[in-house]
C-alpha positions in Angstrom: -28.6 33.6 45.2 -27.7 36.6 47.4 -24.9 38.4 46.9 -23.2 41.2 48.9 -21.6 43.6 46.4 -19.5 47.0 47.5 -20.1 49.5 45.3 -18.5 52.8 45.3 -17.8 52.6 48.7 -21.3 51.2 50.1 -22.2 47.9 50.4 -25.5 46.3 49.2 -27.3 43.1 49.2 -28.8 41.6 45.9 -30.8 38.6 44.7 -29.8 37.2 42.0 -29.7 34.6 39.3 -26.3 32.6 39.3 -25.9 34.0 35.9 -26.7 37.8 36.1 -23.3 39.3 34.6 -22.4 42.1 37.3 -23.1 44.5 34.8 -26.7 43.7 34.9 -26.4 43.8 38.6 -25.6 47.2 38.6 -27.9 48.4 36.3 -31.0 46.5 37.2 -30.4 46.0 40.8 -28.3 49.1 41.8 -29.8 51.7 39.6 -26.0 52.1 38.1 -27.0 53.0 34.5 -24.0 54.9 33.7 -22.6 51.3 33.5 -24.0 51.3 29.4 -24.6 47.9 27.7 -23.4 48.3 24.0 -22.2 44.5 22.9 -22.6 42.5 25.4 -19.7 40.3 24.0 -16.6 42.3 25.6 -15.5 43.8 22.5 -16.7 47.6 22.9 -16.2 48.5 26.4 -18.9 50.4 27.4 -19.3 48.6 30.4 -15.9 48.8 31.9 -15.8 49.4 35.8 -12.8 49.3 38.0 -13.1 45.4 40.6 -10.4 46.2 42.7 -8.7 48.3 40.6 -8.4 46.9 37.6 -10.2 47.9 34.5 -13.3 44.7 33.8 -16.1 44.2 31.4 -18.8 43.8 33.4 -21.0 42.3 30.9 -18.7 39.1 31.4 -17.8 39.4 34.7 -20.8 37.6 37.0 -22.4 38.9 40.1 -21.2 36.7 42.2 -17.3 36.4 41.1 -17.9 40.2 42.7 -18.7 39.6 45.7 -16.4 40.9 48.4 -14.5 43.2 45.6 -14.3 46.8 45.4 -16.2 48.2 42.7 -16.0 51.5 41.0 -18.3 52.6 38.6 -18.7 56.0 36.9 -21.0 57.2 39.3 -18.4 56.7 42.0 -15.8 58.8 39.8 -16.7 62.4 40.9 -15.7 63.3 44.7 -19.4 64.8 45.6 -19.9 67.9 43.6 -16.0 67.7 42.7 -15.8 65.8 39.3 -12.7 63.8 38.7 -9.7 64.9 36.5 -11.1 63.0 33.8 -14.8 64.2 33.8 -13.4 67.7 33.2 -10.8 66.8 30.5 -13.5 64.9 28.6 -15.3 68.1 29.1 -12.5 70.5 28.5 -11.2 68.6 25.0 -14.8 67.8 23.5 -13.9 64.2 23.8 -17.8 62.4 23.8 -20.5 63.3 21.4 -23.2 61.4 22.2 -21.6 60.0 25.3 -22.7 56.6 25.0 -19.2 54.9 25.4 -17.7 57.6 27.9 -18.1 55.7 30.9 -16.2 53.2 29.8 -13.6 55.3 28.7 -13.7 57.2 32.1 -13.0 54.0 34.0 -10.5 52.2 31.4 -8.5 55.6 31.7 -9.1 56.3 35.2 -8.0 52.1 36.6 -4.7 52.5 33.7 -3.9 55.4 34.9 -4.1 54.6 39.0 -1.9 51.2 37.4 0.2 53.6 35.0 0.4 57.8 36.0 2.9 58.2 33.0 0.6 56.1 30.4 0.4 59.7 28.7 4.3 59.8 28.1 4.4 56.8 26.0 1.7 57.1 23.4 2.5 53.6 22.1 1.2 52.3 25.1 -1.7 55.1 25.6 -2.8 53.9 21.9 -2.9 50.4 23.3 -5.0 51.5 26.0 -7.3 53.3 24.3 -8.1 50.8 21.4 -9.7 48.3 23.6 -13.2 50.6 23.6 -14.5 51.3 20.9 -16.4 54.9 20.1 -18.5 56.0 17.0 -18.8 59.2 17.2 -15.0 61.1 18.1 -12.6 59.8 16.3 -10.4 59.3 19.3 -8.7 62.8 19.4 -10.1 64.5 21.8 -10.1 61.2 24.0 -6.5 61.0 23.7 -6.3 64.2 24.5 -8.4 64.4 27.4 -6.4 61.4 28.5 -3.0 63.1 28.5 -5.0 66.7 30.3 -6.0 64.5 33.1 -3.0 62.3 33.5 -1.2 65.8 33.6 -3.1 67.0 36.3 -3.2 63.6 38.7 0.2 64.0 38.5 0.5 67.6 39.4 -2.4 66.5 42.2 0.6 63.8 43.2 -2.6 61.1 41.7 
């Protein structure tokens, strides 16, 4: 099948099977690596990426249930050379070790907090958030904390 996918703003034509997932798509097809594979089965969340704003999984979302959507991935995060308020918290609070999940984390945080610019305020609900990727290596801290640096500064940015 072909399949017209918009991707960080440009728009590109694949072939694919019926079944690729979209994160395969972007990987394989795109050259989008920083979309990491860790499951496969939804549960860690290294592949999130933002379809239309919302936070997905692309290793169960299809190819072609994205076509004509907007999708964000991490490499569409940074504005040129300008990295995003969330590249340089997770910088700035030592929140990735061996950075496998943080491009997941990047997107979950960066579509929540487009959705939610006070997720930080409430860390009930920034716990929530957090929990549904998983990471190895941190402990969580510094992501949480990264989390409320760069929700802190869209704000101040006005988002």
């Amino acid at each position: 099948m072909s399949v017209e996918l918009t991707v960080n703003g440009s728009t590109h034509r694949l072939d694919v099977e019926p079944r690729t997932s979209l994160a395969d798509a972007l990987r394989d097809g795109l050259g989008l690596t920083g979309t990491t594979l860790g499951c496969e089965h939804g549960v860690c969340g290294s592949c999130t990426v933002l379809v239309d704003g919302t936070a997905i999984r692309a290793c169960l979302a299809l190819a072609v249930q994205a076509e004509g959507a907007d999708i964000r991935t991490v490499e569409g995060l940074a504005d040129g050379d300008t990295q995003h308020p969330l590249q340089e918290a997770f910088a700035a609070e030592h929140a990735l070790q061996c950075g496998f999940c943080t491009p997941g984390f990047l997107m979950l945080l960066a579509g929540a907090l487009a959705q939610e610019p006070d997720l930080d305020r409430d860390e009930r609900r920034l716990d929530e958030v957090l929990a549904s990727n998983l990471c190895r290596c941190t402990g969580y801290t510094g992501i949480r904390r990264a989390a409320v640096r760069a929700a802190a500064r869209l704000r101040a940015n006005g988002g």
